[in-house]
N, C-alpha and C positions, 0 to 999 in steps of 0.2 A: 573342327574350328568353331562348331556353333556349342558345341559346351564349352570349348575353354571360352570363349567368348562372353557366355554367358556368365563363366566363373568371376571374371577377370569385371565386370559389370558389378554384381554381388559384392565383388572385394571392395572397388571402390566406392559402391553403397555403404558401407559396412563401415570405410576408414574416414569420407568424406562428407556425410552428412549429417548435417548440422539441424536439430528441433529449432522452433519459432525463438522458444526462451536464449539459447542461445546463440542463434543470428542476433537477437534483441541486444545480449549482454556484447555482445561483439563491437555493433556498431555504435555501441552507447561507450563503452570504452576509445574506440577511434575517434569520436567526438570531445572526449574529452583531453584524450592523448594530444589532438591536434592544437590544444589552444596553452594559452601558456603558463605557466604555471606560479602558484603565490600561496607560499608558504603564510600558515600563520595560527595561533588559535582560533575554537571557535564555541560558543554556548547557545544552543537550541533550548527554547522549549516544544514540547507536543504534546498533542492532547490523543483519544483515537483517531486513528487510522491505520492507513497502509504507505509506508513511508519506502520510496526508492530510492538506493545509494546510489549516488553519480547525478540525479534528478532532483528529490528535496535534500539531501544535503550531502558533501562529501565523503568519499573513501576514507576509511582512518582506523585509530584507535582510541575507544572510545570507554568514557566513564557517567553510566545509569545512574541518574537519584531522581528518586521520586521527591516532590515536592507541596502535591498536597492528594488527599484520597489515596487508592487505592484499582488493582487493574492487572489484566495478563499483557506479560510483553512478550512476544517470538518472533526470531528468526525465520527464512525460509529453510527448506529442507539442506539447499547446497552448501549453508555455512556449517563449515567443518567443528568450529566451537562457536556455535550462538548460544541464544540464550531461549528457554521454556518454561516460565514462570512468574509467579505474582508477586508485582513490588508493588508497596505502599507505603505510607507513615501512619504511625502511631499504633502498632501494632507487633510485638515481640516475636511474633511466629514467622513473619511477613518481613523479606529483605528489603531494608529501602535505596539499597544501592547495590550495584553489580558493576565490576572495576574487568578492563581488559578487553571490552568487547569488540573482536577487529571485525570490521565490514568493507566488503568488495566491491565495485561496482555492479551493479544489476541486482544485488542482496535486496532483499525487503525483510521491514522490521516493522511488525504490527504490534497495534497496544489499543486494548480493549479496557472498557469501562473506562469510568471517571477519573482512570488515573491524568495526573498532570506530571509530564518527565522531563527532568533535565537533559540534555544531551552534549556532555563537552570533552574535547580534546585540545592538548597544549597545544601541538602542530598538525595539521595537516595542509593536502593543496586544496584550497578552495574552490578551483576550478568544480562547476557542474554545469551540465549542458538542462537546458530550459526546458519545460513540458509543455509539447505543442498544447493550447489552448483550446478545447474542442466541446462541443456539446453548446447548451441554451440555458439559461436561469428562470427556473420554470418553480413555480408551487404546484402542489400535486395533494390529493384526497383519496381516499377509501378507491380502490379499483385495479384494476388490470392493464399494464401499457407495456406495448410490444416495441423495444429498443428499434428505430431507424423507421418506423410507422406513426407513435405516438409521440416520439422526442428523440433526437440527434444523439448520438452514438458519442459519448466522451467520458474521460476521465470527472467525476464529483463529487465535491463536498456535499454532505447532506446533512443538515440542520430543523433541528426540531422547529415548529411555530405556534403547535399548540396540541393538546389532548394527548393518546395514550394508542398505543399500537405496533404493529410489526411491518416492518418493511421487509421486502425477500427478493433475491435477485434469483432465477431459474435459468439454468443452462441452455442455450440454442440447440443445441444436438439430443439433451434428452429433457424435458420439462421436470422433471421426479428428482431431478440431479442440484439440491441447492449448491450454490456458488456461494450467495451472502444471503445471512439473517437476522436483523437486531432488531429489539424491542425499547422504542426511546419511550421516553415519559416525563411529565414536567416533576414528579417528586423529588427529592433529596437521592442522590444514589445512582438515579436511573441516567440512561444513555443521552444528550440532549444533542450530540453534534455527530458525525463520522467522517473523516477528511482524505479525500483519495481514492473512491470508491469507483473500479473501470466499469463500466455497460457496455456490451457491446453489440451489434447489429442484431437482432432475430431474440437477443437472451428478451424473459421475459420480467419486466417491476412489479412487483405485486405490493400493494397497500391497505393494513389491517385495519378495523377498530373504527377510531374515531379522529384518528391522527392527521395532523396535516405538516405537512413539511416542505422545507426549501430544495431544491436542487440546483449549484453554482457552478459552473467551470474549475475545476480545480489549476491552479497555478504552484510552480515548484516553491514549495517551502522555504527555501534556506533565501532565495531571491527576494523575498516579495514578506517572508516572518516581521 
């Protein structure tokens, strides 16, 4: 009895449990399942970040153009056909649009660099559910700050204020293990904003150079664009 038992444990390990990411995507789909639904088009713009579908803007099928500059846009690893690559304008090597792109609830679609992106579908449901509001609106310098010691644990926009340098987010479980790293700058080109960026408890912010920057609470995009 105590090995079938133990087997019978194992099996249900095996068929019934669910990672963090997918509890997440689960209950974020139930939230929006639950509300009611409205059809209609819709036209984003976005700049960098890390964009959640069902949070900054709806599920759908979706049509890319870039609009001004130039920048990588991907998919997370789960979408079956996203997208891995760099759209811009004015540049013959470089797509400045990408047609077809379906996204799921819980997908994330990041876009790096300067680019500026259209984001439009004829119909989808608009329904999305809000992004708890979390964290402090804090300016920050040259230094070291330990998430849930130095400043509250939330989702943010980070926005350049002045000067040249690297901001770096270090994993809580292993410090060597970077999560995020951008180098903004005030010239032509460089990075001056990043919209959606998570902290969380124990990871550690590091701040390079001579940089000084904002950090905001981030609110769901599609609600509040």
């Amino acid at each position: 009895m105590g090995v079938i038992g133990g087997l019978l444990i194992i099996i249900c390990f095996i068929f019934f449990w669910k990672s963090p990411e997918e509890k997440f995507r689960a209950k974020l789909k139930k939230n929006v399942d639950n509300q009611k639904s409205h059809f209609s088009e819709i036209s984003l713009i976005l700049t960098a970040g890390i964009y959640t579908v069902g949070i900054d803007f709806p599920a759908g099928k979706y049509i890319l153009t870039a609009k001004e500059n130039y920048g990588d846009v991907f998919t997370s690893d789960n979408v079956k056909n996203g997208i891995n690559q760099t759209l811009g304008v004015g540049d013959k090597n470089i797509a400045s649009e990408f047609n077809n792109l379906i996204l799921e609830i819980g997908d994330t679609l990041t876009i790096d660099g300067e680019l500026v992106l259209k984001l439009y579908s004829q119909r989808v449901n608009l329904v999305v559910v809000p992004r708890e509001v979390m964290g402090q609106e804090l300016n920050l310098i040259a230094g070291n700050y330990i998430c849930g010691k130095d400043f509250i644990a939330g989702t943010y926009d980070i926005e350049l204020i002045k000067n040249y340098g690297y901001i770096t987010i270090r994993e809580k479980k292993n410090l060597s293990n970077i999560k995020f790293r951008k180098y903004l700058g005030e010239n032509i080109g460089e990075l001056k904003d990043f919209k959606n960026c998570s902290i969380e408890i124990e990871e550690k912010l590091e701040i390079s150079g001579g940089l000084e920057v904002k950090l905001t609470p981030s609110k769901s995009t599609y609600l509040y664009n």
